[in-house]
C-alpha positions as CSV (number, residue, x, y, z in Angstrom):
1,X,-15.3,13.9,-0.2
2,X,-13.3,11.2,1.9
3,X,-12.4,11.4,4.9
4,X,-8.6,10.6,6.0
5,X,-7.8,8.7,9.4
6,X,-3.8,9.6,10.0
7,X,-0.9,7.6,12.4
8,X,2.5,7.4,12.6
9,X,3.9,4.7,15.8
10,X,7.3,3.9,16.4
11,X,7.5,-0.7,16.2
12,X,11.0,-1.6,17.2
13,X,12.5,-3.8,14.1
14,X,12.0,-7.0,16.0
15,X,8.8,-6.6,16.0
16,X,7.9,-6.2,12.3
17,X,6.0,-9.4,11.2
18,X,3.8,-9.3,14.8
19,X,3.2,-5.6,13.5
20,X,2.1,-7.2,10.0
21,X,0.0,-9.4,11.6
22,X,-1.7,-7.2,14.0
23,X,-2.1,-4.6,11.2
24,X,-3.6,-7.7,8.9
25,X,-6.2,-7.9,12.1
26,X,-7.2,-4.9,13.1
27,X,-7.0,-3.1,9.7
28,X,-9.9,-5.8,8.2
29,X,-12.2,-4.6,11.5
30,X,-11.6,-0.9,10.0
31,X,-13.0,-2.5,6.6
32,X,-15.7,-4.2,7.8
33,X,-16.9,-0.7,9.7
34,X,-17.2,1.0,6.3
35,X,-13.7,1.6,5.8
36,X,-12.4,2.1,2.0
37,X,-8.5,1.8,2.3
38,X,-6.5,1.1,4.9
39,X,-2.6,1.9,4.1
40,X,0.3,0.4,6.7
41,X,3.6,2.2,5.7
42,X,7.1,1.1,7.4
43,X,10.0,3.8,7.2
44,X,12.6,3.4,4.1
45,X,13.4,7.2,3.7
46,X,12.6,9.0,7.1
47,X,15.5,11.6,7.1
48,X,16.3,13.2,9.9
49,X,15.6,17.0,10.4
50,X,17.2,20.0,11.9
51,X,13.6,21.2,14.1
52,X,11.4,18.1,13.7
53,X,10.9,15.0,11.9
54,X,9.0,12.1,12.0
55,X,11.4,9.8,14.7
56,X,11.0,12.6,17.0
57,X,7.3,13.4,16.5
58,X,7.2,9.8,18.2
59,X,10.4,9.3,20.4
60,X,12.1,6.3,18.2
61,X,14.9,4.9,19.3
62,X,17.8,3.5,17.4
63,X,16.3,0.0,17.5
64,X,12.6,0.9,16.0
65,X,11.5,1.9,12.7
66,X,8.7,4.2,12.1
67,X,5.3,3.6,10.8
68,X,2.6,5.8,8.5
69,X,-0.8,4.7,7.9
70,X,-3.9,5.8,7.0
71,X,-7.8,4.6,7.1
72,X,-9.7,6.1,4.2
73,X,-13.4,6.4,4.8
74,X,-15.9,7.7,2.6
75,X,-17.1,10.8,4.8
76,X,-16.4,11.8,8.0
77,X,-20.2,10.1,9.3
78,X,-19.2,7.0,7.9
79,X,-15.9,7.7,10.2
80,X,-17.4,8.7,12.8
81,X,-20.0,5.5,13.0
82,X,-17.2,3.3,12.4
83,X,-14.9,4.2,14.9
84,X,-17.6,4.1,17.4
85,X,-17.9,0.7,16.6
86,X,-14.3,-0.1,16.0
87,X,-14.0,1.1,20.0
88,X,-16.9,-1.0,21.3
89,X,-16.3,-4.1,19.4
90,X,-15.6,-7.3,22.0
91,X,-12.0,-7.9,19.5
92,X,-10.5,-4.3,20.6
93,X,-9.6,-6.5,23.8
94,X,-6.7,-8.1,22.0
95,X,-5.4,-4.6,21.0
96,X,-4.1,-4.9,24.6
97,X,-1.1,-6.5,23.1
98,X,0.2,-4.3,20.6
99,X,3.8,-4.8,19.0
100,X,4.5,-1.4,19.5
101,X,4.3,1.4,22.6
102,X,0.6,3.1,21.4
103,X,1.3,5.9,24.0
104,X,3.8,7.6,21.4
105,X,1.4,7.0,18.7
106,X,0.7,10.2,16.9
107,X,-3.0,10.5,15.5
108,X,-5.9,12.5,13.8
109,X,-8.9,12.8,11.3
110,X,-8.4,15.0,8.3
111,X,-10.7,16.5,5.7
112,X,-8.8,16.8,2.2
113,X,-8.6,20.2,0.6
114,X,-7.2,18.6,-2.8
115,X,-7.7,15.3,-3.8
116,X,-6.4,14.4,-7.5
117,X,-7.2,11.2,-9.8
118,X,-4.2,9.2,-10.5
């Protein structure tokens, strides 16, 4: 079964189409490291909750929007091989400048329990 890559950052609003375009880049270098599917999401119905939600889990503010993505590998060695990669690879040096603050990022690998065919 696949093998499920998860974040959710907070890109102020100004900074959507750099996000696009730094998405466009990096997203292809998970592809060409074995990825299936990457999936960049912004916010259109984020409510708010009463405990926790999603604009909390990563400090937005008023000005920034938040963001859901996932990488979809075909196992978690294929992952695991990728990301190594991914980490090493001499273009990770313009990550430096992302559009967004990457120290509120929220992150992890997931296994699915359920996985249905559309």
């Amino acid at each position: 079964m696949s093998y499920i890559d998860g974040f959710v950052i907070a890109v102020p609003n100004a900074n959507r189409e750099q996000f696009i375009g730094h998405a466009n880049t990096f997203d292809a270098i998970f592809v060409e490291f074995g990825a299936t599917r990457v999936v960049e999401c912004w916010n259109d119905d984020v409510p708010e909750g009463k405990l926790t939600d999603f604009r909390r889990a990563v400090q937005a503010k008023p000005d920034e929007s938040v963001v859901f993505s996932w990488v979809e590998w075909p196992d978690k060695a294929t992952r695991d091989a990728g990301m190594e990669k991914f980490m090493k690879d001499p273009r990770m040096e313009a990550a430096g400048d992302m559009p967004f603050d990457g120290k509120r990022m929220i992150f992890g690998g997931f296994a699915p329990v359920v996985s249905l065919p559309a």
